[in-house]
Phi, psi and omega in degrees: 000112176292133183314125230255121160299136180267124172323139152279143185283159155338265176319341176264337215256357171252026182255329197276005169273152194338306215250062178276181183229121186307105160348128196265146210278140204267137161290334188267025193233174213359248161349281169341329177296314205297290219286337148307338171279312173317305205282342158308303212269283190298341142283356192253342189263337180266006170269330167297331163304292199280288202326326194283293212315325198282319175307287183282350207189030178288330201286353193268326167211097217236352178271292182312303188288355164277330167306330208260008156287318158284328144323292185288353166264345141323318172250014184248327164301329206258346162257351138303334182271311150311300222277328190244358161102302201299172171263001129344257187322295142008290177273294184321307176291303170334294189305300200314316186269014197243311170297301184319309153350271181306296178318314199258335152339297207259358174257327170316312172293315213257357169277287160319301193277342158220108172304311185264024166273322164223099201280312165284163210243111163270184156229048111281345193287128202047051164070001182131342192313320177278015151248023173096355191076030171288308161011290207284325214282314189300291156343299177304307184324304223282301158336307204285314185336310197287297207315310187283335160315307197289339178275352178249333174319302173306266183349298192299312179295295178329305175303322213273309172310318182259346161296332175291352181263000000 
């Protein structure tokens, strides 16, 4: 027995006419999904990667492995912040993916450049190699994202302004 359709309401029956106003555009929506799932995926792996590590092997590098605690919690904010969108959230992933940045830079150089500073493999330590180099490339990906959503967000308020006049 097919399911009885709910009349439309007023308010939903003007959203479907010409002059509805166009969704504003989302950091978790099209592209954006993908790039919540990377940010998803690479948190659950370095917080599971520092768990281990901090637990089993701490006494061997305890500096590099609270880092790579903060990698994952670094990335568990910037995928919640991507995921909801508001602009709230929106600037909390920016600053994250703005830390994250700098943090695989500067554990990146500071991996290389004193080898026995970092005896285990983090996942910033050489940028990132044991993760493919997503580390360093995913920050930059998740930045250019927010800038372009917040430029068609505008484009979209802008539109939305001059149809009202």
């Amino acid at each position: 027995m097919p399911e009885p359709t709910p009349s439309p309401s007023p308010s939903s029956s003007s959203s479907s006419s010409p002059e509805a106003v166009p969704e504003r555009p989302h950091t978790g929506h099209g592209f954006g999904r993908l790039l919540v799932a990377v940010y998803g995926l690479l948190a659950l792996a370095a917080t599971g990667r520092s768990i281990l590590q901090i637990v089993e092997y701490f006494d061997r590098a305890p500096v590099p492995f609270l880092l790579s605690a903060l990698a994952a919690v670094i990335y568990l904010v910037a995928t919640i912040g991507l995921a909801r969108g508001d602009r709230a959230s929106v600037r909390l992933a920016t600053i994250a993916l703005t830390v994250e940045l700098v943090g695989v830079l500067t554990v990146g150089a500071w991996s290389l450049a004193d080898k026995a500073a970092f005896p285990e493999k983090t996942v910033w330590s050489h940028f990132g190699q044991g993760y493919g180099y997503v580390p360093l490339v995913l920050p930059l990906v998740g930045l250019w994202w927010i800038r372009r959503t917040a430029r068609a967000g505008a484009a979209a308020d802008a539109d939305v302004a001059r149809s009202a006049h």
